[in-house]
N, C-alpha and C positions, 0 to 999 in steps of 0.2 A: 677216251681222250678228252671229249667233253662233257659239258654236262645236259646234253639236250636245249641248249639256247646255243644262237649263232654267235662266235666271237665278238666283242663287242668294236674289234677292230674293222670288223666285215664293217662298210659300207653300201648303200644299195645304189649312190651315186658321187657323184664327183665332187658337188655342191657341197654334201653331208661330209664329206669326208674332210674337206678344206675346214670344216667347222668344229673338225674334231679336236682332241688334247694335241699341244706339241709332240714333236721327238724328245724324248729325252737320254737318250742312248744313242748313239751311231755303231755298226759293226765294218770293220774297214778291214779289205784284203791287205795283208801284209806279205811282200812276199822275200826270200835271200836268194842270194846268184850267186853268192860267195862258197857253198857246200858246207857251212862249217855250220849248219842247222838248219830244221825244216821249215818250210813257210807257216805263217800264223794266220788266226782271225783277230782285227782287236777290238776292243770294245772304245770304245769314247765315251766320254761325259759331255753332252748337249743341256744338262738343266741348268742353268744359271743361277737357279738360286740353291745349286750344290758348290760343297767347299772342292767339289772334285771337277769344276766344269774345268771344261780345253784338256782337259786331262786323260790318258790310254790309263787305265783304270782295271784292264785283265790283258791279256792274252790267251787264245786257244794257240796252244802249238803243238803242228803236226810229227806225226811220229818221222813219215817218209823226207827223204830230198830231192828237192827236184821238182816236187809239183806243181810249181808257176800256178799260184790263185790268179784268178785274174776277174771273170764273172760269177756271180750266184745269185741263190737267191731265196723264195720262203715258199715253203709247205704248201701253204692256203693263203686264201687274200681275198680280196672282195667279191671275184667271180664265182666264190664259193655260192651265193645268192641268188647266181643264174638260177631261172625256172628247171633249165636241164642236169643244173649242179646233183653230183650223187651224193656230195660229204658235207652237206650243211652244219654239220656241229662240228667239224674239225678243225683244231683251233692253230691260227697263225703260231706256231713254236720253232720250227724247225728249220735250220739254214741248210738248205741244199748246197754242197762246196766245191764244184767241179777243179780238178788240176788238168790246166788246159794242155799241160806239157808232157803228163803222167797217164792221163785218162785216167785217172784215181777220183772216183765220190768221195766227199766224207758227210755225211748228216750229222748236224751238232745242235743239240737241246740250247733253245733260249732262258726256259723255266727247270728248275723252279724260282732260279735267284740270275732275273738274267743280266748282272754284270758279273757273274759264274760261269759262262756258257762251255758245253764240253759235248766231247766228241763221243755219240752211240751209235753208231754205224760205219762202217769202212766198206764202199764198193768197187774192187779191185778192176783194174784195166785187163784180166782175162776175160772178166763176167761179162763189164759193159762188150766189148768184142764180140764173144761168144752169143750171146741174144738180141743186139742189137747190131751187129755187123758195124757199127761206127765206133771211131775213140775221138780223143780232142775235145771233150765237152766243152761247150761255152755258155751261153744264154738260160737263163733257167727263167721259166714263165707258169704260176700255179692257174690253170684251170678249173672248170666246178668238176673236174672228172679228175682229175690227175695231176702229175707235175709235167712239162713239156719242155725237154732240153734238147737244145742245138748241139750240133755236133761237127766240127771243121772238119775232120778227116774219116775215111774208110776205113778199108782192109788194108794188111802188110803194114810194115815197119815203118813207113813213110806215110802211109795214112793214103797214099793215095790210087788202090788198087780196090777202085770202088768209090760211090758217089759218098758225100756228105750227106746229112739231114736232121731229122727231130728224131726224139723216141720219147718212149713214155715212160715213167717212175710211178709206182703206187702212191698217194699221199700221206698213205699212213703204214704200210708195211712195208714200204721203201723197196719193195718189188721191181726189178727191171721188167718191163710189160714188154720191151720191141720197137720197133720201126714204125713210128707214127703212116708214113706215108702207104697208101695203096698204090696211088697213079700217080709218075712224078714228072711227068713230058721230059723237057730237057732240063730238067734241073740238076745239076750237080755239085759244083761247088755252094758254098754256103757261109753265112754267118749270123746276122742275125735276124729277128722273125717277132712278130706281135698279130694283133687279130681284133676283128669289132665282131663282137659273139653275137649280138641279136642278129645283125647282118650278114653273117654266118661265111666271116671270108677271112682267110690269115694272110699275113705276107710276109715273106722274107727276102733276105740279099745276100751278096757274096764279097767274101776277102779273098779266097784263093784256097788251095787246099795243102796244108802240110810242108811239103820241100821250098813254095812260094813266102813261106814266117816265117818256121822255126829259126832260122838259122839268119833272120835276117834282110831286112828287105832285099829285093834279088835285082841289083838296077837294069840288067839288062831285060828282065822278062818286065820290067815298069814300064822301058822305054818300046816294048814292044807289045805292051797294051794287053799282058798277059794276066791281068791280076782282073777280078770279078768287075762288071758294070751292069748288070743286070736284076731289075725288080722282078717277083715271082709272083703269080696269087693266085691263090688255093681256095676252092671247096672247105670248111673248114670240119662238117658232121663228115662231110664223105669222103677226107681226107685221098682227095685228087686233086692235082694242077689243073687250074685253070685256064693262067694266060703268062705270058712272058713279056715285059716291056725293056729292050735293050734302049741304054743312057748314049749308048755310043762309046766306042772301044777306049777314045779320048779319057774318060770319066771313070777313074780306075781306084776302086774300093768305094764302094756304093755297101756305107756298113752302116750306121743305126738306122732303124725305121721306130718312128713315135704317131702311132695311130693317134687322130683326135681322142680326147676321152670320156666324151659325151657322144654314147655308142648311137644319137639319131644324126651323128655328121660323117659324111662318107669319104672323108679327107684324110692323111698324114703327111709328113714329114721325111726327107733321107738326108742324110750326112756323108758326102762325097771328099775321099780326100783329098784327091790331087786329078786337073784338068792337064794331062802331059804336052798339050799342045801349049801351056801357059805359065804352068805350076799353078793357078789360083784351087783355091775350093769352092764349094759350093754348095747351096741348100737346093733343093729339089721339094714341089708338094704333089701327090699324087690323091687320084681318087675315082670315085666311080660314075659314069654318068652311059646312062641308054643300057646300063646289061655290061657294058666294058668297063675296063681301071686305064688310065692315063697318067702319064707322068709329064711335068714340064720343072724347067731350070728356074728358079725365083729368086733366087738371091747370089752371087757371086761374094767370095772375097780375094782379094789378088795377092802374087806376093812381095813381100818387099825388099826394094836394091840391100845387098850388104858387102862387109869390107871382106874377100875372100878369105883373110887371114886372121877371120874372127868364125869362120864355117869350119863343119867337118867335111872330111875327103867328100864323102857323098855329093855336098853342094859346092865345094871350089867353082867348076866347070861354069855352074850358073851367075854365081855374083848375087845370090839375092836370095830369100830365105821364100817357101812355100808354106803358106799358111798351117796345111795339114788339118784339116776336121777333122779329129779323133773321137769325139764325141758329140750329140746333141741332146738334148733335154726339152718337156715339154711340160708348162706348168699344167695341172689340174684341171685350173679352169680355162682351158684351150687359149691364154690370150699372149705368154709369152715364150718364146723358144731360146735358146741359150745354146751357143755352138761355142765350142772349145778348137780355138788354132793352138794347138800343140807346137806348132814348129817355129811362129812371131809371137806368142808367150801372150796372147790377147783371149780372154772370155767375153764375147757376141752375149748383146739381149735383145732380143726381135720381137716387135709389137705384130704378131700375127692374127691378129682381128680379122684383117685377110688373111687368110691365107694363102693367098693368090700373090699378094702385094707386101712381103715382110717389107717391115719398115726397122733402123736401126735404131733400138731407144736406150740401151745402156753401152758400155763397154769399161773393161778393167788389162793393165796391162802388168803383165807379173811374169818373168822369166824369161825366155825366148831364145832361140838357141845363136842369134846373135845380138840382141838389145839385151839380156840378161838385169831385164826393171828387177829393183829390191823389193820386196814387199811392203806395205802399207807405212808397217812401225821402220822400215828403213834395213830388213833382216833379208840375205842373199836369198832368193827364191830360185830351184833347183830346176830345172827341166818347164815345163810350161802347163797351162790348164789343162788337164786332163779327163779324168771322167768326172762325172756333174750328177747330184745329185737336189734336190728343190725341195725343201718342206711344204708338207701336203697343204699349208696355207700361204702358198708362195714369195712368207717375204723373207727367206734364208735359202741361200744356195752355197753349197759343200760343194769343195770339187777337189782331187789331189792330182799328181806328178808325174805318176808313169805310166808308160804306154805297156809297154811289152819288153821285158829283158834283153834280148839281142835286139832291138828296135830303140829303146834307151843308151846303148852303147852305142849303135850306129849316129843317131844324130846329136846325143851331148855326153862327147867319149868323157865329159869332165866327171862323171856321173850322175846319178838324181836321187838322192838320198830322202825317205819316204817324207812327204809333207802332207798338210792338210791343212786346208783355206775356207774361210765361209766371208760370203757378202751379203749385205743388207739389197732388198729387191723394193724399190719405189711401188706404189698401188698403182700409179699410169704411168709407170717404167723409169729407168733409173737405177742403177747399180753402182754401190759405194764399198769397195772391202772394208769388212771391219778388222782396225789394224790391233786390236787384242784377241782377234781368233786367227791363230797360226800356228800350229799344231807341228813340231817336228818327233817322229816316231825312230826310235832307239836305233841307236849305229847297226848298217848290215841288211837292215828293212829299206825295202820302196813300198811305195804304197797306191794302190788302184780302187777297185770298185766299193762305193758306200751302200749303203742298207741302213735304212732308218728304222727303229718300233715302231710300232702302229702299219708299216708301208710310206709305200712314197712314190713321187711322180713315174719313176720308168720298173712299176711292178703293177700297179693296181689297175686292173681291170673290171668296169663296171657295166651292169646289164638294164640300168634302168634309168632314164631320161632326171635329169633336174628340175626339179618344180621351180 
């Protein structure tokens, strides 16, 4: 696969990496709810100085329907560099394409021409079951050993006859290897998971398992504190739980974790979506100190009054719309964080210098499932910021519309027809959308998780300090 030198996309740290070539490609989940064809990958034009930039440029489309894209992710990546890494010449090619609704892999070549990109692999949802006891995939994280995917649901039809967890993929023979975990204390539900490898500890969190999404957020298991608030951390060689730090039953979908990425700092990030005693969201920073991990609440955002007859059913009852953290993001070089309110149509830019102390230094308002702001040039924006992606030199941020198919219906029945937004990122903070990148993806498509070439902020994981 290679030629005996390391990718020249591998980085050895965070620093180098911010220094490297732009993106000039984006790859965007595309997904249909409609049945009347299968979801796609799309490609983007990010160069500017192509006649093709803002422009969907390919599409991969799937054979299957049904398979709700949602997360993925690549092959190899800078961890490949770790001293413990076994595939050092493996070269960043291959998107690993979990269908979160399917338990369908697909693996799809970037090269040899990658605004070409196509499907060489299909991992069918008997196999993943059969070896690794889970379906649901979500999160995909390339390791120097392997590929590491999250997995929402168990055994049975419902996913939920049997815990959640990781399992492993070959990186290059696309192998289903098993169940990452040996020892898993009380872990069982799950979502999503990252890790600082010299420090040798992973962590993950919980959304729920199966019957608690598919179909919907579930308001009565919300109001009864039924849905995940718990941080996990793990042993990461010995792949056993370590410790458990419950948020408080209040604090219900406790879903991104954004480890620092300067692996001598023992800190991250979680992205809470809704506090049920308030509606507000909230950032959380955890870390490690004396041999223990610790979590505390650091940033709040509240939500805001609205005219009931501008809500869906869902929210009549409250008068007022709830932020909703659906996503966070964390620049490269550890200084700013960027939290997407899905549900008041606002993208957060947080000067985390502290970490301890996020301070508020940008914000952009676009969508909102009762303010419904135009976008920049004055064009309807659909549903609200949603996943975020950073260029690895933090001054462009990509982020699109939807959350999750029955979860888009529930809170904007009007629909969310696929977009895609980028802002300009100030160097001491500041966020301006730019109003000629606005990207609207062909009728029938929504659109969710981005992937840059080269990598990008919520994939690369590095092993070796910043000079």
């Amino acid at each position: 696969m290679g030629d005996f030198r390391p990718d020249p996309t591998f980085y050895p740290s965070a620093k180098l990496a911010m220094a490297a070539p732009r993106e000039g490609i984006g790859y965007v989940a595309l997904l249909r709810t409609d049945g009347a064809a299968g979801d796609a990958l799309g490609v983007v034009d990010l160069d500017p100085g192509s006649k093709t930039y803002r422009q969907l440029v390919h599409k991969v489309e799937l054979p299957h329907i049904g398979d709700e894209l949602h997360h993925y992710g690549w092959n190899a990546c800078s961890s490949m560099l770790c001293p413990t890494g076994g595939h050092p010449f493996t070269e960043r090619r291959y998107l690993i394409v979990p269908g979160i609704r399917s338990s369908r892999l697909y693996i799809i070549d970037t090269k040899p021409e990658p605004r070409a990109a196509r499907i060489v692999k299909v991992i069918e949802p008997a196999e993943l079951l059969h070896k690794t006891g889970y379906s649901r995939p979500h999160t995909v994280h390339c390791g120097p050993e392997g590929i590491y995917i999250s997995a929402l649901g168990g055994k049975g039809a419902r996913g939920d006859e049997g815990p959640a967890g990781i399992f492993l993929l070959d990186c290059e023979s696309f192998e289903l290897r098993g169940q990452w975990e040996i020892e898993r204390g009380d872990q069982f539900a799950h979502y999503d998971f990252w890790w600082n490898m010299p420090h040798d500890y992973l962590v993950s969190s919980e959304w729920g398992l199966p019957p608690l999404f598919e179909n919907g957020l579930v308001p009565e298991a919300l109001l009864a504190n039924r849905y995940g608030h718990k941080l996990h951390f793990w042993d990461l060689r010995g792949r056993r739980h370590l410790q458990t730090i419950d948020l408080g039953a209040n604090h219900q979908m406790a879903l991104e974790v954004r480890p620092a990425h300067e692996p001598t700092k023992d800190y991250g990030f979680l992205g809470v979506v809704v506090d049920t005693t308030n509606l507000e969201g909230s950032i959380w920073t955890w870390w490690r100190e004396g041999g223990q991990f610790h979590a505390r609440k650091t940033a709040t955002i509240p939500p805001e009054p609205a005219d009931p007859t501008k809500l869906p059913e869902l929210l009549k009852g409250f008068g007022a719309v709830p932020p909703l953290v659906t996503d966070i993001d964390l620049s490269l070089d550890d200084r700013f964080l960027y939290v997407a309110c899905w549900g008041t149509g606002e993208l957060r830019q947080y000067d985390v210098a502290d970490p301890f102390a996020p301070k508020l230094a940008g914000s952009i308002r676009v969508g909102g499932i009762a303010a419904r702001t135009p976008y920049a040039d004055g064009t309807p924006y659909h549903g609200g910021p949603q996943m975020i992606e950073i260029s690895r030199d933090g001054e462009r941020v990509y982020w699109t519309n939807s959350l999750y198919s029955t979860w888009d219906d529930q809170f904007y029945p009007g629909g969310v027809p696929g977009q895609m937004a980028m802002a300009r990122a100030g160097r001491d903070g500041g966020l301006t959308a730019d109003r000629d990148f606005l990207l609207a993806f062909p009728a029938g498509y929504r659109a969710h998780q981005v992937r840059l070439e080269g990598g990008d902020c919520s994939t690369e994981s590095f092993c070796f300090a910043s000079a």
